[in-house]
C-alpha positions as CSV (number, residue, x, y, z in Angstrom):
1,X,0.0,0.0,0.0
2,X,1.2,3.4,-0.6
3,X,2.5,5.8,1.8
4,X,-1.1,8.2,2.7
5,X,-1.4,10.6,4.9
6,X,-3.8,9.4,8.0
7,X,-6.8,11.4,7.3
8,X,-7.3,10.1,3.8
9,X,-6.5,6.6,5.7
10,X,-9.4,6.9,8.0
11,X,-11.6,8.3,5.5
12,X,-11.0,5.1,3.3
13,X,-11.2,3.1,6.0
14,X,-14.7,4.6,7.1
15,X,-16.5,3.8,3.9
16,X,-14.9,0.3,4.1
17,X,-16.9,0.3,7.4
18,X,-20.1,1.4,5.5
19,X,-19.8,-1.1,2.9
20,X,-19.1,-4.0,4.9
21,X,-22.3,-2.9,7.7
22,X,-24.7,-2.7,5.0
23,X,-23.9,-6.4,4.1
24,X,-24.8,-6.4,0.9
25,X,-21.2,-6.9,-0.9
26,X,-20.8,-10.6,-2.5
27,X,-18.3,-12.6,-0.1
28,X,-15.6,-12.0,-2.2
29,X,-16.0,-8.6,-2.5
30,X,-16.3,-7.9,1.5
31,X,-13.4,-10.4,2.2
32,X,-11.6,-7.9,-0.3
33,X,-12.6,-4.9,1.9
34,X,-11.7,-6.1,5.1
35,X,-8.2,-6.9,4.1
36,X,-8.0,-3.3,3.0
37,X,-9.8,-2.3,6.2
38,X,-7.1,-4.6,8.3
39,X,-3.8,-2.6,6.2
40,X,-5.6,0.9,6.7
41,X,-6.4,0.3,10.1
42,X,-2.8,-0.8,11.2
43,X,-1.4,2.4,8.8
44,X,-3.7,4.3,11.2
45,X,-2.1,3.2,13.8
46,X,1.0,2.9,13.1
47,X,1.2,6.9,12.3
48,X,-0.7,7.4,15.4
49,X,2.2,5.5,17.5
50,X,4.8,7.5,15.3
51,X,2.7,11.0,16.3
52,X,2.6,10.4,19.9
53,X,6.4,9.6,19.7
54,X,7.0,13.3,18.6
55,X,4.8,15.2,20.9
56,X,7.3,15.2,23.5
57,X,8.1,18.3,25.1
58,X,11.5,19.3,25.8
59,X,12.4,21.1,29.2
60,X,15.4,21.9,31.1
61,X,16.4,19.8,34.4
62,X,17.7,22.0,36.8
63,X,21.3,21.0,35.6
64,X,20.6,23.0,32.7
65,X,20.7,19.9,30.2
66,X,17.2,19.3,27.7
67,X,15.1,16.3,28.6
68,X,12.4,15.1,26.4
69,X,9.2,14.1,28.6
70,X,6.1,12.1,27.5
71,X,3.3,15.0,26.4
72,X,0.4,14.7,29.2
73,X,-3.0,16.4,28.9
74,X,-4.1,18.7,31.3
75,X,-7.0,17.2,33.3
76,X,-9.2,19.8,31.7
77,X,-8.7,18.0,28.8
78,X,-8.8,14.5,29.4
């Protein structure tokens, strides 16, 4: 499959959902979809996982040296 961006990922993977719910797709057709649905959704994720690993935030210790620390929410956000 070809590197796309996670939006247009979800969004094919969305009307894979659709299809496959309405259950009208001949068995080789939906078997078809869901392998596509399976690669998009791991894609998905697998740019998810790669996005968390970059929201870190970098702050000094009080040595003075950068640390990168895991992004939190604020509880107002969670």
């Amino acid at each position: 499959m070809a590197e796309i961006k996670f939006e247009e990922a979800l969004k094919k993977l969305e009307k894979i959902v659709e299809a496959l719910e309405k259950g009208d797709l001949p068995l080789e057709d939906a078997l078809d979809k869901y392998e596509e649905g399976v690669k998009l959704a791991n894609l998905c994720t697998k740019k998810l996982d790669q996005a968390e690993r970059k929201i870190n935030i970098l702050s000094r210790a009080e040595d003075g040296k950068l640390v990168r620390k895991p992004f939190e929410a604020d509880e107002d956000e969670k």
